[in-house]
N, C-alpha and C positions, 0 to 999 in steps of 0.2 A: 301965903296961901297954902291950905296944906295939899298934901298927896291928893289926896281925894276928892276935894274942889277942883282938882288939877285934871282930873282923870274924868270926872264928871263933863268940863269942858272940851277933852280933848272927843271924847265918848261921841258929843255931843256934833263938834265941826268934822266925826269921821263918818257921825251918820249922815249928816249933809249929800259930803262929799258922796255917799254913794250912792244918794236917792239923784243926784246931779248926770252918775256916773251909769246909772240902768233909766234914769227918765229923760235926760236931754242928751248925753253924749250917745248913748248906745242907739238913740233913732236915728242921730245926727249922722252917723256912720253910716246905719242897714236901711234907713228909709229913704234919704239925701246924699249917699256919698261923698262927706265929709270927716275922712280918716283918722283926720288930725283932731276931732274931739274927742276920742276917746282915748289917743294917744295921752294930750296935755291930761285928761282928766285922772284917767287911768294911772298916770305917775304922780299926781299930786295924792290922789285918793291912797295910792301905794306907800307912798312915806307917812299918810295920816293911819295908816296900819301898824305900821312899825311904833310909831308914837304911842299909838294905843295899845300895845303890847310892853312897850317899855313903861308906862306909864300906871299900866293893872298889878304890874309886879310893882311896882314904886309905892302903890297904892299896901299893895299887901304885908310891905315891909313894914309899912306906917302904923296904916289905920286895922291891921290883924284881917283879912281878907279872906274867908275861908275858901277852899279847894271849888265847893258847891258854889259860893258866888262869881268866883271869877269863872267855872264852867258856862253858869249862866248865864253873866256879861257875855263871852266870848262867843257863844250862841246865838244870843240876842242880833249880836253885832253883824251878824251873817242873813239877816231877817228883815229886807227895807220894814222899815221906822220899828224894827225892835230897838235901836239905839234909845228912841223917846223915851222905851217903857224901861232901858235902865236906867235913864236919867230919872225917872219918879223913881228907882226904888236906890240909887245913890245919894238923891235930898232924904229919901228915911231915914238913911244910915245915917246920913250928914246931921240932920235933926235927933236924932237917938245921941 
């Protein structure tokens, strides 16, 4: 699998994890006072960060990444379901 399929999926289970982590854990917490969701989520979603970090550079080693796309992956990624809209534009690249 290359870099980029790789990074595509990780992209993909980081944006999950944070629509999980502002739409179930963070109610779960401030509506229900249940602490512990956001704790468990919060540290999984936290390594699926770092994955996705180490994973964009792996990407740019490989597949030539420029400065401008990984700004705007990394942006994206800060954006509930921007993650989606770089997963379409990583199947371009991947299809190009």
């Amino acid at each position: 699998m290359s870099e980029l399929k790789k990074f595509k999926l990780i992209n993909k289970i980081e944006g999950i994890s944070f629509l999980i982590l502002l739409f179930i854990a963070m109610p779960l917490k401030y509506s229900f006072g249940y602490p512990i969701a956001t704790k468990v989520v919060g540290m999984a979603h936290g390594v699926l960060v770092f994955a996705f970090i180490y994973q964009i550079i792996e990407a740019k080693k490989e597949a030539g990444l420029t400065l401008k796309e990984i700004g705007i992956y990394s942006i994206l990624s800060l954006i509930p379901f921007g993650s989606f809209y770089t997963d379409t534009l990583v199947a371009k690249k991947i299809a190009n």
